[in-house]
N, C-alpha and C positions, 0 to 999 in steps of 0.2 A: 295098959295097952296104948294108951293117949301119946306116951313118950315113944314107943316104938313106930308109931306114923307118923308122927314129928319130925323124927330122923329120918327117916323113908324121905319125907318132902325137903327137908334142909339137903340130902342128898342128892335129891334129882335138881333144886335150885345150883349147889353147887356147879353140876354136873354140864347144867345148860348155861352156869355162866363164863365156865371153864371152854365149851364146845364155841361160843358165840366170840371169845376173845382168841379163838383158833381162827374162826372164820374174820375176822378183822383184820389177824396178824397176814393173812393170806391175802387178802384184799391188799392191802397195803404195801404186801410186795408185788402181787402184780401189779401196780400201779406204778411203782418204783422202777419196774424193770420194763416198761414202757418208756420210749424214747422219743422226744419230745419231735423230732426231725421228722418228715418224711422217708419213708424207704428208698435206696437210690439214691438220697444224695448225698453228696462226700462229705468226708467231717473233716477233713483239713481243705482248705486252700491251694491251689499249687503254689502261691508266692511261701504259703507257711511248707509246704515237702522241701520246695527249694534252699529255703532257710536253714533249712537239718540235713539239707546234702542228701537228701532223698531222689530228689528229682533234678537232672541238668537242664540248667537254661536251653533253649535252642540258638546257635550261637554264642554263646558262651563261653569259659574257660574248657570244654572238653578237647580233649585232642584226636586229632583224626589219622590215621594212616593212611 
């Protein structure tokens, strides 16, 4: 009988160190997908949109009709 609660406990060990490295893996992402910037504020520059032709200078090379 000694051996059959032995397993019982080697099982529920396994089980809670399986569950705790869930809960870490979880943590870890949320943490990850937490952005380091405040909300609101822009993640490029305009001098960097303008750069990639995203954004026109005012005055600039646009042309007007």
């Amino acid at each position: 009988m000694a051996r059959s609660s032995r397993m019982s406990v080697n099982k529920r060990l396994r089980e809670r160190k399986k569950a705790e490295k869930a809960e870490l893996k979880r943590e870890q992402k949320k943490l990850a997908g937490q952005s380091e910037r405040e909300p609101g504020t822009p993640v490029a520059a305009p001098e960097d949109l303008e750069g990639y032709g995203v954004l026109v200078a005012p005055g600039g090379d646009a042309e007007e009709d």
